[in-house]
C-alpha positions in Angstrom: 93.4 88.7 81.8 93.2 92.5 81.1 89.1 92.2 82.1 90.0 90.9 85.2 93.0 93.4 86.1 90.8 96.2 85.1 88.0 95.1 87.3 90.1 94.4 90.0 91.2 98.2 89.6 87.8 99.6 89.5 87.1 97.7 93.0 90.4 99.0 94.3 89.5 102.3 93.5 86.1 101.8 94.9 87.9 100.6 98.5 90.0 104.2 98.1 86.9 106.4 98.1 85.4 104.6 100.7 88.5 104.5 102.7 89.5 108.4 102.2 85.7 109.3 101.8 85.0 108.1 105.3 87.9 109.8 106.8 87.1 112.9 105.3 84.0 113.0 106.2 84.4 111.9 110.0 87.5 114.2 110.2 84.5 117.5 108.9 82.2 116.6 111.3 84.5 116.9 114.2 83.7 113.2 115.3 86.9 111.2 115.3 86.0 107.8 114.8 86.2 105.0 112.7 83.3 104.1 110.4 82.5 101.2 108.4 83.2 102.9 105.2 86.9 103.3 106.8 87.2 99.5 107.8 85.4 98.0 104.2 87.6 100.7 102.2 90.9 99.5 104.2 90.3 95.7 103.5 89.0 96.2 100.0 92.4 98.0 99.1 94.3 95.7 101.0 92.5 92.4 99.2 92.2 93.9 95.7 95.9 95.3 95.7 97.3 92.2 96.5 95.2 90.7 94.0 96.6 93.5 91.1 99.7 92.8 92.1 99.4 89.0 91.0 101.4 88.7 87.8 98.5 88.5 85.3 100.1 90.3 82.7 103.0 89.7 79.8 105.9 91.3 81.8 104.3 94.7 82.7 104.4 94.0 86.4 105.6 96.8 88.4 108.8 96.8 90.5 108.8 94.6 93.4 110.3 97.7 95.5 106.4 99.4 94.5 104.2 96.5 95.4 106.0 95.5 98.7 105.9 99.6 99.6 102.5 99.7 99.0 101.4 96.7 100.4 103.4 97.9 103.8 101.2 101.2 103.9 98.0 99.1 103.3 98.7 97.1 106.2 99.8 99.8 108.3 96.1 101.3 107.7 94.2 98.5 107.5 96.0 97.6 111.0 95.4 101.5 112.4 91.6 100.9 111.3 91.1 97.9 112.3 91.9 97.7 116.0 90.6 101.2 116.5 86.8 100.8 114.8 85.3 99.9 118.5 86.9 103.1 119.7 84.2 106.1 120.8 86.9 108.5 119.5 90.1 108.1 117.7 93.1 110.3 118.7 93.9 113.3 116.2 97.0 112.8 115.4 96.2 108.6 114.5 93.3 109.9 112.4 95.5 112.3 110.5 98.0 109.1 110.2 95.2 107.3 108.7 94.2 110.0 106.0 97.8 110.9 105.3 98.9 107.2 104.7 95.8 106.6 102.8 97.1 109.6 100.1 100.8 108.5 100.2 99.4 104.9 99.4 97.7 107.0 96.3 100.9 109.1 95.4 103.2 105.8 95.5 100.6 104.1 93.2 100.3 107.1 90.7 103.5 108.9 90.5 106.0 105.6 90.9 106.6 104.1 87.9 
């Protein structure tokens, strides 16, 4: 099971850089609004997180506190991608909502253990 954990890792990963790469980038060029990297990167973390947090190993599953924290903040920004991607322009402040959540989502995952 440690293949498939580990590839399912690699693709959550993947969904992060897209996610916080298409923020990022929107956010430099002054253009405030939802790309597809935002909306693939939002539902790949949301899909592969929920598929890490399966229990596929031998009791080294993190705290149920962790998963259900970071499974909130992935909905939140799926849900503050989603129904904004048709949007000409995304407020500021919901942007910077986006990007912030998206590195609390990161800090949860790296520094709770």
């Amino acid at each position: 099971m440690e293949p498939l954990r580990l590839v399912l890792l690699f693709v959550h990963l993947i969904g992060f850089a897209l996610l916080l790469g298409g923020a990022i980038t929107q956010y430099l060029t002054g253009r405030l609004k939802i790309n597809r990297a935002m909306l693939w990167g939002a539902a790949i973390q949301v899909l592969t997180g929920l598929g890490l947090s399966a229990p596929l190993r031998d009791g080294d599953e993190p705290a149920l506190a962790k998963l259900a924290t970071k499974l909130v903040l992935g909905l939140m920004i799926f849900v503050m991608v989603f129904f904004s991607r048709k949007r000409e322009s995304v407020n500021r402040g919901h942007f910077l909502a986006i990007i912030g959540l998206t590195l609390l989502n990161a800090a949860v995952a790296v520094f709770w253990r």
